[in-house]
C-alpha positions, 0 to 999 in steps of 0.5 A, a space after each residue: 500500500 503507498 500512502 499519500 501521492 507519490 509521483 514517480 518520473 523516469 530520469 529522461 522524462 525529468 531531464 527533459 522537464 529540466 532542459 523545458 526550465 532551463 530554457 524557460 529561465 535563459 530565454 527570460 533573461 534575454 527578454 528582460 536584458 532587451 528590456 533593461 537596453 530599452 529601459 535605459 534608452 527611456 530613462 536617458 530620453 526622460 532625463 534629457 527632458 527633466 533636465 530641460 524643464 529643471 525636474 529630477 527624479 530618482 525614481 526607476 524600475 532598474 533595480 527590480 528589473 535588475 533584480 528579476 534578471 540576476 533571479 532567472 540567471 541563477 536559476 539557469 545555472 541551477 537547472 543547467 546543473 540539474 540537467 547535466 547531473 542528472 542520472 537518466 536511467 534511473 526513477 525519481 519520486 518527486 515531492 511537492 517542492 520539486 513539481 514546484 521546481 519543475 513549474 508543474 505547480 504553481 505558487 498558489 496551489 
């Protein structure tokens, strides 16, 4: 008898939900990096104009959008390590923090 919900994944099928995170992580930090490119064109335009009407503001999303960059590097360096250690050939039994992890769960649930 198995108490509770125990998920079993084979090693190839968790590689591939690892190499999925993976991705999702490296191609959210080149959207966000495009991102901080345009950020900084706004705020130099938006400075330009401060300076011409005599405003200052030290106000700027930079530093969240910084952060949220630095967050999804992490994590790809943290998957890419997963996918690269990871033994294909054997059975994994998953908890609930790795189907989190494997974004199979969302925060909510």
């Amino acid at each position: 008898m198995i108490e509770g919900l125990q998920i079993d994944v084979k090693g190839s099928e968790l590689k591939t939900m690892l190499e999925n995170r993976l991705k999702y992580h490296k191609d959210k930090t080149k959207a966000l990096l495009g991102n901080l490119e345009k950020l900084t064109d706004i705020e130099k335009t938006m400075d330009a104009e401060a300076e011409a009407i005599g405003k200052f503001s030290n106000a700027s999303p930079r530093s969240s959008l910084e952060s949220t960059i630095k967050k999804h590097k992490d994590q790809s360096i943290y998957y890419k390590f997963m996918v690269d250690h990871g033994v294909v050939d054997e059975t994994y039994r998953l908890t609930e923090t790795d189907l989190y992890k494997l974004g199979i769960q969302g925060r909510d649930y």
